[in-house]
C-alpha positions as CSV (number, residue, x, y, z in Angstrom):
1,X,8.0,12.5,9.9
2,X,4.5,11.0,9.0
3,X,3.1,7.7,9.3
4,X,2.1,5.1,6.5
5,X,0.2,1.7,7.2
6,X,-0.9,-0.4,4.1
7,X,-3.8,-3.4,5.0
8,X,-4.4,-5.8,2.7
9,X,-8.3,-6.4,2.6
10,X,-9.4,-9.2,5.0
11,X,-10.0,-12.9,3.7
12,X,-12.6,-12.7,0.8
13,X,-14.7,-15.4,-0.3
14,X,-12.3,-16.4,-3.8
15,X,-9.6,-16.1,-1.2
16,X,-11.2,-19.0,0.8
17,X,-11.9,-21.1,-2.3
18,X,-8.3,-20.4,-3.5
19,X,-9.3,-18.5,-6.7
20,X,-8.3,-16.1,-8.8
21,X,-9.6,-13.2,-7.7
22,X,-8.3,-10.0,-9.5
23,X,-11.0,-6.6,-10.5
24,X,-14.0,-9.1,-10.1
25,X,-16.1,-8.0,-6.6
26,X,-16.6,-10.9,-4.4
27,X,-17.7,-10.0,-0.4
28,X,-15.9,-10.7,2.3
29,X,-15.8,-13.9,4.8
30,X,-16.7,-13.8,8.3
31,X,-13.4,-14.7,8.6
32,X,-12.4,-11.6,6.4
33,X,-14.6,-9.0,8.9
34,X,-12.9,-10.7,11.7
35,X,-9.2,-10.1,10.4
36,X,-10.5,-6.6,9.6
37,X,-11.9,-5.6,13.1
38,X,-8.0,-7.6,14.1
39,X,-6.7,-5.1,12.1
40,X,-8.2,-2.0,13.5
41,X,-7.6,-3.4,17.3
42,X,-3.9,-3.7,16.3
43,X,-4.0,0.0,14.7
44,X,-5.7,1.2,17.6
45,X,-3.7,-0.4,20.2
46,X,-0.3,1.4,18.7
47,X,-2.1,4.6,19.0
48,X,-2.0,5.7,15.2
49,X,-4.1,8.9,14.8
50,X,-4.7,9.1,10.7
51,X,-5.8,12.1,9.0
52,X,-7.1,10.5,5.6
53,X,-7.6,6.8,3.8
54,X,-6.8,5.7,0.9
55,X,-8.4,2.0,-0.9
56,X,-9.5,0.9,-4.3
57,X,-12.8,1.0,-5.7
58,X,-13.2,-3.2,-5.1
59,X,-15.6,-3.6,-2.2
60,X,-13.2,-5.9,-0.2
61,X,-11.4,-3.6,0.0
62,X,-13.8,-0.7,0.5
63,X,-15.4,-2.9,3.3
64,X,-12.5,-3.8,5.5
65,X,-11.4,-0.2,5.3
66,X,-15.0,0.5,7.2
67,X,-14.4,-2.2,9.6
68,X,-11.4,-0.9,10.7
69,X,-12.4,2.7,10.6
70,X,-15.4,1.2,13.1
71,X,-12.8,-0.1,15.4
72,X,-11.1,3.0,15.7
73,X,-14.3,5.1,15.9
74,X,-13.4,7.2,13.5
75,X,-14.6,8.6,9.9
76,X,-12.0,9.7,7.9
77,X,-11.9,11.0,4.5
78,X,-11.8,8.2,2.0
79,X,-10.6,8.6,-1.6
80,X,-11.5,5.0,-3.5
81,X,-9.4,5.0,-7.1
82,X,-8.7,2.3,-9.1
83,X,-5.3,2.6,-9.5
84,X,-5.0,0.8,-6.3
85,X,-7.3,-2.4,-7.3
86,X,-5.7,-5.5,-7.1
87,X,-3.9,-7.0,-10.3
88,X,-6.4,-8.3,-13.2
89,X,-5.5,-11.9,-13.4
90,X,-7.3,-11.9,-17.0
91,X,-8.5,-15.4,-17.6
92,X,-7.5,-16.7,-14.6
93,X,-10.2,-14.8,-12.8
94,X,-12.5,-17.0,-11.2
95,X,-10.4,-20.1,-11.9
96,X,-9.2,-22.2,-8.5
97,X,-5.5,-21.9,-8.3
98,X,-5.1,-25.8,-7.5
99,X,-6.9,-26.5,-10.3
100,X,-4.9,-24.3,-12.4
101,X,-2.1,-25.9,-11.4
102,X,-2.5,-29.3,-12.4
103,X,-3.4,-27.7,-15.7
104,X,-0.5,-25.4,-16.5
105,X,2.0,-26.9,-13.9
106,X,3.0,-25.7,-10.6
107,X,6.2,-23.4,-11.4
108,X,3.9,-21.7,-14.5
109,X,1.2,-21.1,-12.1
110,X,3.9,-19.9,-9.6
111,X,5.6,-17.9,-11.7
112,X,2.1,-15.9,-13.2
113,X,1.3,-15.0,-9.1
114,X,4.7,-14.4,-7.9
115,X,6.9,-12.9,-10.8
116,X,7.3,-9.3,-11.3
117,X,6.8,-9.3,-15.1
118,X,5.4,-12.6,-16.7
119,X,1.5,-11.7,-17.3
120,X,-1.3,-14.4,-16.6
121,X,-3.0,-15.5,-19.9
122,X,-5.1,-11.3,-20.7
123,X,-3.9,-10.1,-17.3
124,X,-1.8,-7.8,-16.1
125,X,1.8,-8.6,-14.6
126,X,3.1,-7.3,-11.3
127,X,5.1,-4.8,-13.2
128,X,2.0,-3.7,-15.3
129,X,0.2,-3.5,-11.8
130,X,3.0,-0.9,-10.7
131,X,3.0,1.1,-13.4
132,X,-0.6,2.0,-12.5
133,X,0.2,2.0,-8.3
134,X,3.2,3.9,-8.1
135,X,2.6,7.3,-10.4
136,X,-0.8,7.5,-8.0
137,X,1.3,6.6,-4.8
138,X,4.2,9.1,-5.7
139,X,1.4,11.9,-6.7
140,X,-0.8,11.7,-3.7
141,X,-0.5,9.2,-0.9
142,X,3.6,10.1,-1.1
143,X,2.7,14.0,-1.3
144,X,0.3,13.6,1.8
145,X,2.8,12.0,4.2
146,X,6.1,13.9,3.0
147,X,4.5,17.5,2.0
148,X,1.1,17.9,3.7
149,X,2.5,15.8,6.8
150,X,-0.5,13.1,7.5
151,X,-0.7,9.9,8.8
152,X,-2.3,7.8,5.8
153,X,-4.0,4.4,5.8
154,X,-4.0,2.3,2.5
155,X,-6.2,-0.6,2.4
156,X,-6.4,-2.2,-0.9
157,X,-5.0,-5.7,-2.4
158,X,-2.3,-8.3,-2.2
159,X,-0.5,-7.2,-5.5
160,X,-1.7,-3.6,-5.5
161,X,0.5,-3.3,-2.3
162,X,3.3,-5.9,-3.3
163,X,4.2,-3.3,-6.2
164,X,4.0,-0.1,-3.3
165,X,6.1,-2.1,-1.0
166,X,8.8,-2.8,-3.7
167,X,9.2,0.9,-4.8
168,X,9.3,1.8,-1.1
169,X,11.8,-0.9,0.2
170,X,13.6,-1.1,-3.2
171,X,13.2,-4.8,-3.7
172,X,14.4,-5.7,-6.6
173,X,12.4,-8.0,-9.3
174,X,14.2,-11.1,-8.2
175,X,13.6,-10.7,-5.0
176,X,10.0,-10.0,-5.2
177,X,8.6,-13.7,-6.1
178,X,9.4,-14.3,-2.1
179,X,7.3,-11.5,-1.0
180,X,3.8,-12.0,0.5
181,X,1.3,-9.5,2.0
182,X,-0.8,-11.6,3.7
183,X,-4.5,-10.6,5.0
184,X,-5.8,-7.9,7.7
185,X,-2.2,-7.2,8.7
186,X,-1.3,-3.6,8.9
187,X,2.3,-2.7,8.1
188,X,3.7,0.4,9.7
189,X,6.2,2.8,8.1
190,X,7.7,6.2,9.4
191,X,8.4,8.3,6.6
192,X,10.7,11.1,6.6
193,X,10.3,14.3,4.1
194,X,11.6,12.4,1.6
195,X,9.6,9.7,1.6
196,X,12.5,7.0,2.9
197,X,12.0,4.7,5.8
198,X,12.7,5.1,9.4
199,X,11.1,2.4,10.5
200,X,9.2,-0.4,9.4
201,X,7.0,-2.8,11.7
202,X,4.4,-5.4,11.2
203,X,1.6,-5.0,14.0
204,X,0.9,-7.9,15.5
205,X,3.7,-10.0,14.7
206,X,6.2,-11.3,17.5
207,X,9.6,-11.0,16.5
């Protein structure tokens, strides 16, 4: 059995002005760095060894990924593809969420972040997103940990992930609108050849 942790990027600047944020590049807060470094601590502290990592080509991403890798001293191989960018919220992108609301309505607005396959006005939908994330999970991050026996890291995105954890934990599309990966929090899975779970824990958070 292998080990896979997914880390959503650390707070970004669109994140701190509640925006849409989707394939545009925006930096990181000093907040962001923080939860990043947090991250790699908490990685560090459960003693996970990793033998590659895995993030998109958004430099959030890409950037948290090297704060963490800093914190464990450590330089792994990194492969950057942009099947694991975050979901393109199309016109949205750029566009402050509250503000969006009190144009379209709360439950619209709700529904384009949350559902699995209503699409924001040219954007993708969550199930568009996993179209792109799972074929490139199952072919490589999947084949590492089950074949070639690694411990992988993942950093990449918010919805990216959301459509990685519902193939993996088989969450169905109704159930998905109440899930939430929420920034700079690694989340540890024990895979066995297969790829099913043995385990699943949340570093960091008290039970």
């Amino acid at each position: 059995m292998s080990i896979l942790v997914l880390v959503r990027h650390g707070e970004s600047l669109w994140n701190k002005e509640n925006r849409f944020t989707g394939w545009v590049d925006v930096p990181l807060t000093a907040n962001g760095e923080r939860e990043a470094r947090e991250a790699g601590k908490l990685i560090r502290k459960a003693g996970i060894k990793f033998n590659v990592a895995y993030t998109s080509q958004l430099d959030r991403a890409i950037n948290s990924l090297a704060i963490i890798m800093a914190e464990l001293g450590v330089k792994l191989p990194v492969i950057k593809d942009y099947h694991l960018n975050e979901r393109n919220y199309g016109d949205l992108q750029g566009l402050n969420k509250e503000e969006t609301a009190k144009k379209y309505g709360q439950e619209q607005v709700h529904l384009w972040r949350r559902s699995y396959d209503i699409k924001p006005p040219g954007g993708e939908s969550l199930e568009d997103t996993q179209k792109r994330t799972v074929p490139f999970f199952q072919k490589t991050i999947l084949l590492d940990v089950t074949q070639y026996k690694k411990n992988v890291l993942v950093v990449a995105h918010g919805n990216s992930l959301r459509s990685i954890v519902m193939y993996l934990e088989r969450i169905k599309p109704e159930q998905i609108v109440n899930v939430e990966i929420p920034t700079g929090v690694p989340i540890v899975y024990l895979l066995d050849e297969n790829g099913e779970i043995e385990s699943k824990r949340v570093l960091g958070k008290v039970d």
